[in-house]
Every structure is written in structure tokens, then in C-alpha cells.
VOKOL-714003 format. One record per residue (C-alpha): residue number from 1; x, y, z. Coordinates in Angstrom, 1 decimal, decimal comma. Layout:
% residues N
+-----+--------+--------+--------+
:   i :     c1 :     c2 :     c3 :
+-----+--------+--------+--------+
: NUM :      X :      Y :      Z :
...
+-----+--------+--------+--------+
This chain:
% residues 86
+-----+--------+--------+--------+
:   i :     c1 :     c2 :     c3 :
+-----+--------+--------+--------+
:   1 :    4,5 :   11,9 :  -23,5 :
:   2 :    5,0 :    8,0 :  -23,0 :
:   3 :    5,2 :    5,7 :  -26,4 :
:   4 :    5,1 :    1,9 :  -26,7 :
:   5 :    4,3 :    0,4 :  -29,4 :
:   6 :    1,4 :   -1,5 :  -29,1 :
:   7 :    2,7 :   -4,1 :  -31,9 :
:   8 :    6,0 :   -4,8 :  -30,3 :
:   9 :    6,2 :   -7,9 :  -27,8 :
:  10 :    7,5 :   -7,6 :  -24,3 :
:  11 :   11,2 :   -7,2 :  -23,8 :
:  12 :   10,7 :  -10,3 :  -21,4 :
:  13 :    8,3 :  -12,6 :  -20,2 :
:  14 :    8,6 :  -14,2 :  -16,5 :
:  15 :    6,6 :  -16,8 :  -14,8 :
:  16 :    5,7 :  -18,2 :  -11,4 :
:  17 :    2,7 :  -21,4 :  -11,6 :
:  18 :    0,1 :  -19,9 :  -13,1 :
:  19 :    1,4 :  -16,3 :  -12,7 :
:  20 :    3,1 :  -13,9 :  -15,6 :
:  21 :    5,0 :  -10,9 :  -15,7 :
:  22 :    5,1 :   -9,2 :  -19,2 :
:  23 :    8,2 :   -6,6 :  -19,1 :
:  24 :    7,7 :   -3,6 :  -21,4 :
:  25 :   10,2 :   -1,0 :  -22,9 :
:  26 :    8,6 :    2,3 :  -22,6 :
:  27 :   10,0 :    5,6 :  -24,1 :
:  28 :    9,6 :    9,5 :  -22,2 :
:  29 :   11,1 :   12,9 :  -22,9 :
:  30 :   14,2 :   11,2 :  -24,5 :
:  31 :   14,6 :    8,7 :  -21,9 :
:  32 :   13,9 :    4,8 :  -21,9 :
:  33 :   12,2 :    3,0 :  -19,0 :
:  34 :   10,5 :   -0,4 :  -18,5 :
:  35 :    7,4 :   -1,7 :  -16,8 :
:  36 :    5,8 :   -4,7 :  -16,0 :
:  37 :    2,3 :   -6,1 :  -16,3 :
:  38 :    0,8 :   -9,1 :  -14,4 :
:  39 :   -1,5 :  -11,7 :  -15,6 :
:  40 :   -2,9 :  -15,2 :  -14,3 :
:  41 :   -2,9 :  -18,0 :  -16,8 :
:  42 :   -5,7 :  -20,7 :  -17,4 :
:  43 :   -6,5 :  -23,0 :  -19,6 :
:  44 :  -10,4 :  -23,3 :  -21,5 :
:  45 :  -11,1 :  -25,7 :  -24,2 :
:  46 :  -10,5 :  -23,5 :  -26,9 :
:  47 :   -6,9 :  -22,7 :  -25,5 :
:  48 :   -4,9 :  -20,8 :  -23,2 :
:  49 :   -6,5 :  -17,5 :  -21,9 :
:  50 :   -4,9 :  -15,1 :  -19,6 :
:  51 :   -7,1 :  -12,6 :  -16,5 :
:  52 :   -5,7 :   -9,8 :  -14,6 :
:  53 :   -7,6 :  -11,3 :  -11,3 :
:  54 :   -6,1 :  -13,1 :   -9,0 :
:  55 :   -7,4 :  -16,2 :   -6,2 :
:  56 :   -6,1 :  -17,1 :   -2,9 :
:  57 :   -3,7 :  -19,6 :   -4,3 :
:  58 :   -2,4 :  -17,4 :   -6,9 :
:  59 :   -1,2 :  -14,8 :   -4,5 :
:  60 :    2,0 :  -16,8 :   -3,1 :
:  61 :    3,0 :  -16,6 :   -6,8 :
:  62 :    2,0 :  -13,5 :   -7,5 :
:  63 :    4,2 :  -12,7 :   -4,4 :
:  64 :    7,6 :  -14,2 :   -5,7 :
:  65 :    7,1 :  -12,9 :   -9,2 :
:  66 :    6,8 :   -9,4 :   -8,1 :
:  67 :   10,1 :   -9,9 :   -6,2 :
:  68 :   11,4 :  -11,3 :   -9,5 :
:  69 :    9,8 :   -8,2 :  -11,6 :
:  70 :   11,6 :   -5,8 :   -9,5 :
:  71 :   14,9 :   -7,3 :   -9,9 :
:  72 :   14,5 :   -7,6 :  -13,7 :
:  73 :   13,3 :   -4,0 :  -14,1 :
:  74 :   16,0 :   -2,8 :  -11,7 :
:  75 :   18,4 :   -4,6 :  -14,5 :
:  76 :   16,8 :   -3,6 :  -17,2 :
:  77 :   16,8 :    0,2 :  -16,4 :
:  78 :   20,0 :    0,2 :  -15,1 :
:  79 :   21,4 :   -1,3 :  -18,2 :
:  80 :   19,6 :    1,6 :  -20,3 :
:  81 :   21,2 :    4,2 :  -17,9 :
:  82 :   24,7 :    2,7 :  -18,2 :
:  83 :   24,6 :    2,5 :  -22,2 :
:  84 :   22,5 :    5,9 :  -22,0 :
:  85 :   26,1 :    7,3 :  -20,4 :
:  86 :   28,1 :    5,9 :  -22,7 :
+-----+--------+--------+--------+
């Protein structure tokens, strides 16, 4: 069973333009993983708002925060293995 607190704020937050990657710690059978989730920013008059559709011109952003993600994740989880082995 997978657990993440719903409460708890992602370990990281990365950006490209418009473009956001939230990075979660996720827990599984004893072992600690992370994953990411993507969201497009706009503002409205009542604030900032946040969609998980993206345009045309969000997608060369989208592009290089993906590439971005996967580095930090592959950090991230090889951190936890390291200090798992320890």
C-alpha cells in the first residue's frame, strides 16, 4: 500500500514559464520513493489558479521541466537508497 500524506507539502517545487512540477515523497512496503505532478499556472482576478491542461505554447516548457523532474527524482531516490544502505 502507498501513503502520502495529503497535508504534507511537496518535498520540492520546480518551475519552467508557466509550467510546475510538484515533487512528492511517497512511502511503499518499507521503502521511500518520490513522484512528481505537473500543473500549468495562470493568473484570474481573484488570484493565482493552477490546471493540469496544457496549450501549444506550454508544451516547450512542459518539455524542459520533465527533463528537469527526472533529474530531481533520480536525486531524490538515489539519496533515499544511499541513506536507506547506511
Amino acid at each position: 500500500m502507498t501513503t502520502s500524506s495529503n497535508n504534507a507539502p511537496p518535498v520540492d517545487e520546480l518551475r519552467v514559464g508557466t509550467c510546475r512540477a510538484a515533487i512528492w515523497r511517497n512511502e511503499a512496503d518499507g521503502n521511500t520513493f518520490h513522484t512528481a505532478t505537473f500543473s500549468r499556472l495562470y493568473k484570474t482576478e481573484d488570484g493565482w489558479r493552477s490546471r493540469s491542461s496544457f496549450g501549444i505554447n506550454d508544451l516547450p516548457h512542459l518539455a524542459l521541466l520533465a527533463q528537469d523532474t527526472h533529474r530531481a527524482l533520480a536525486e531524490l531516490n538515489a539519496a533515499t537508497d544511499s541513506s536507506a544502505d547506511e
